[in-house]
C-alpha positions in Angstrom: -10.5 -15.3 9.7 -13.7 -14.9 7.4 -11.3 -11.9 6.0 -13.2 -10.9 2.8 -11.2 -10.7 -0.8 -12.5 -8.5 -3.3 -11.4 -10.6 -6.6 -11.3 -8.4 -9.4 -10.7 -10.3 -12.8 -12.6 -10.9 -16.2 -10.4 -14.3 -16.7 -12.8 -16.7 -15.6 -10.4 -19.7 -14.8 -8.4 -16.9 -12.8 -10.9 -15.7 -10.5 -12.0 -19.9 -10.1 -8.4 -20.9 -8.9 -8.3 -17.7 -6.4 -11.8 -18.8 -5.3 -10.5 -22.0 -4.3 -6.8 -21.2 -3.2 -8.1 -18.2 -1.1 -11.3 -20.3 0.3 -9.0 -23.0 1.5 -6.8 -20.2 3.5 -10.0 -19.0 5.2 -10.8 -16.1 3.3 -14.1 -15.1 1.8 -13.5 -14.0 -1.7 -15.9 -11.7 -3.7 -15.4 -12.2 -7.7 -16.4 -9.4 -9.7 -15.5 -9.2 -13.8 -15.4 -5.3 -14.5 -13.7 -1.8 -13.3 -17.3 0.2 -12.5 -18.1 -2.9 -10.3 -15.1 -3.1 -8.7 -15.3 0.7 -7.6 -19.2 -0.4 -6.8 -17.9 -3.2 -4.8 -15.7 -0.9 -1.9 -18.4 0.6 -0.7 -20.9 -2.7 -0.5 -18.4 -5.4 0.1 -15.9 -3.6 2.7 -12.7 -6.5 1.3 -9.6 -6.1 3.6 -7.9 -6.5 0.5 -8.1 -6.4 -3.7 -6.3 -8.4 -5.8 -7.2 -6.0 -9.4 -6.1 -7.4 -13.0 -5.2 -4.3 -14.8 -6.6 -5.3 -18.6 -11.0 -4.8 -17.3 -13.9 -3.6 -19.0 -15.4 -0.6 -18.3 -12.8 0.8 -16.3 -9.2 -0.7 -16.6 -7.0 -1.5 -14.0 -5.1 2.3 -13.5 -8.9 3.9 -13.1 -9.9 1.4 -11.0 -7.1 2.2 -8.0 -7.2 6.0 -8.9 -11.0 6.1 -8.0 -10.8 3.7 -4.9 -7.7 5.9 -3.7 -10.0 9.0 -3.8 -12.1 7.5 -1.1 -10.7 4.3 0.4 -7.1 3.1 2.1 -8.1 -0.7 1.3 -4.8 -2.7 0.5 -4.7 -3.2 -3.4 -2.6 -5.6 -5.0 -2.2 -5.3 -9.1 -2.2 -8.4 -11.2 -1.1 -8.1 -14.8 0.3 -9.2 -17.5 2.6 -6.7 -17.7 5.7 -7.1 -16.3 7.5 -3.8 -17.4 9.3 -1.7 -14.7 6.9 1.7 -15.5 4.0 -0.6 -15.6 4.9 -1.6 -11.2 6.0 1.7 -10.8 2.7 3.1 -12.4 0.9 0.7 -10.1 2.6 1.9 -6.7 2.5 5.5 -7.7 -1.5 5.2 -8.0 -1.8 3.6 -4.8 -0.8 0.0 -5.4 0.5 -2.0 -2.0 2.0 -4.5 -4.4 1.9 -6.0 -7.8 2.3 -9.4 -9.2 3.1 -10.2 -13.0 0.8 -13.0 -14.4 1.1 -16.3 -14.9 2.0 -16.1 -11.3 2.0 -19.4 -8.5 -1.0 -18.8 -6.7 1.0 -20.2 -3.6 2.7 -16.8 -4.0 -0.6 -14.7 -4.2 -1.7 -16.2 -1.0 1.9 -15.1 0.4 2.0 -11.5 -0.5 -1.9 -11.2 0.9 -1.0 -12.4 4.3 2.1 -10.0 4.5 0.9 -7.2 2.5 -2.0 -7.8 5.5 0.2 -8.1 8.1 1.7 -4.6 7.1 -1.6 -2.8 7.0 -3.3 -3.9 9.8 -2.6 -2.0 13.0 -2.8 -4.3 15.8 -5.4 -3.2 17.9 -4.1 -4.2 21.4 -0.9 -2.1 21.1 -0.5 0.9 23.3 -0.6 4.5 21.8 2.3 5.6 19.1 2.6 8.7 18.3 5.3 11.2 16.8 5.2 15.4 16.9 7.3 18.0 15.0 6.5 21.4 13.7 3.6 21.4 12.0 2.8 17.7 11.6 1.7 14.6 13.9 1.9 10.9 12.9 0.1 8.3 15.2 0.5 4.6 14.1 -2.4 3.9 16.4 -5.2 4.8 14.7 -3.2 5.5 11.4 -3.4 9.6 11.0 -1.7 12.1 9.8 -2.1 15.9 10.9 -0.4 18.9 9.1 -0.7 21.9 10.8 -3.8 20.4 13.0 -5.7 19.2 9.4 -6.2 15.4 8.8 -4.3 14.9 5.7 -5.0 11.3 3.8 -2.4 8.8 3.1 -2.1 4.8 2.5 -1.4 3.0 5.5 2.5 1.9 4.1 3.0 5.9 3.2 2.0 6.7 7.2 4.3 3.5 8.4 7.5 4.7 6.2 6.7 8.2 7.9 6.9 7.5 11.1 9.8 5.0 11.1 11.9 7.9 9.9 10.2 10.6 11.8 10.5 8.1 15.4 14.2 7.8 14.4 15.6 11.7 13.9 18.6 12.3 11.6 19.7 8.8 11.6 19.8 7.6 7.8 18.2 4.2 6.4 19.1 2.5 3.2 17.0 1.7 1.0 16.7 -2.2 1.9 16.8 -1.4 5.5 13.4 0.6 5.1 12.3 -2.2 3.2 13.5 -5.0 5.9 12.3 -2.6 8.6 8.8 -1.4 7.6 7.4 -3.6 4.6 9.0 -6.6 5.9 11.5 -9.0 5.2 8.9 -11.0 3.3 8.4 -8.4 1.1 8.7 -8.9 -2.6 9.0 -5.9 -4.5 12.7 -3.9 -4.6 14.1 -1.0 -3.5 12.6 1.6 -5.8 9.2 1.0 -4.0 10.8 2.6 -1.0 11.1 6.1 -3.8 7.6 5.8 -4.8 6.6 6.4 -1.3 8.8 8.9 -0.6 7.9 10.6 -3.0 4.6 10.6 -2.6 4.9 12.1 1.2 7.1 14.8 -0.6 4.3 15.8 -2.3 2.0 16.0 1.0 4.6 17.7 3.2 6.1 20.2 0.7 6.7 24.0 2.4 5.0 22.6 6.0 7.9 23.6 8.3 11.4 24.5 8.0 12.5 22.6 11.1 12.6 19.3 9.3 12.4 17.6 5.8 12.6 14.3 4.6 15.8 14.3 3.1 17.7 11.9 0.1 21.0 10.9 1.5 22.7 10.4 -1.8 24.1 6.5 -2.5 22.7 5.8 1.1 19.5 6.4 1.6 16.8 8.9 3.6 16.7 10.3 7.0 14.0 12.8 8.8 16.1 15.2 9.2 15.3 18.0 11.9 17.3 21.7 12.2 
């Protein structure tokens, strides 16, 4: 596996148990105990995955993900002690893959990172997938999105959500059926993940074409709706 996971913690006893846990599971985990070296640590480490505690020095937990979102689609996954609903929906709308309240089962941790994993890797033996519409492209392949011909960023589970709506025109999904159907039925979070993202796409597709939108289905769900 030899998967490397970027460990970002100032708890001592925390990071020790992940070491151990994750070490056991095959990974290689990389401990560091403050925000500025977590940011440091994308560039020089190259983790397929972070586990971030929100409460750091130097840079808290929020900063952390904004700044590694600028630059880097690595899967993130919070770890906090808060367990409050704006605090998760905070975390997903910066760029969070998941997020796990503390004290937490480190059975659990190892869980989520193989299927938060699972999600975000694009298997590279697959043939070609690819969806077109006015003014925007979505290929699952090599995980890009084009508006009008342009490369336009997004996380890996924004581009997946995407194209499962845009590969299936005007046919609307429920909220859990998006979940069951693109993060996974192993997937812990709830339904209002699936609004995050949605969101978040709105935001990057607003005014592109007025041959299709992604549209709220109200008390159902969404659909990619095309005119």
């Amino acid at each position: 596996m030899n998967e490397k996971i970027l460990i970002v913690d100032d708890d001592a006893n925390i990071c020790e148990l992940l070491r151990i846990y994750l070490s056991k599971e095959g990974y290689v985990p990389v401990i560091v105990n403050d925000g500025m070296a977590a940011v440091e640590s994308v560039t020089t480490v190259k983790p397929a995955l972070i586990l971030l505690d929100i409460m750091l020095p130097k840079l808290d937990g929020w900063q952390v993900c904004r700044k590694i979102r600028q630059t880097s689609d690595v899967p993130i996954i919070m770890l906090s002690a808060k367990g409050e609903t704006f605090d998760k929906i905070l975390g997903l709308e910066l760029g969070a893959d998941d997020y796990i309240v503390k004290p937490f089962e480190t059975k659990e941790v190892v869980a989520r990172i193989k299927a938060v994993l699972r999600r975000t890797v694009a298997p590279a033996a697959e043939s070609p997938k690819e969806v077109s519409f006015d003014n925007l492209s979505i290929s699952i392949t090599n995980y890009e999105m084009k508006v009008r011909g342009v490369h336009v960023d997004a996380p890996p589970k924004e581009l997946e959500l995407l194209f499962h709506l845009a590969s299936n025109p005007n046919r609307v999904f429920t909220r859990d059926q998006l979940l069951d159907e693109v993060w996974g039925f192993d997937y812990y979070g709830d339904s209002r993940t699936v609004d995050v993202h949605i969101k978040r796409l709105r935001e990057k597709l607003e005014g592109v074409s007025d041959k299709w939108e992604l549209k709220t289905v109200w008390s159902v769900g969404y659909k990619f709706e095309t005119k």
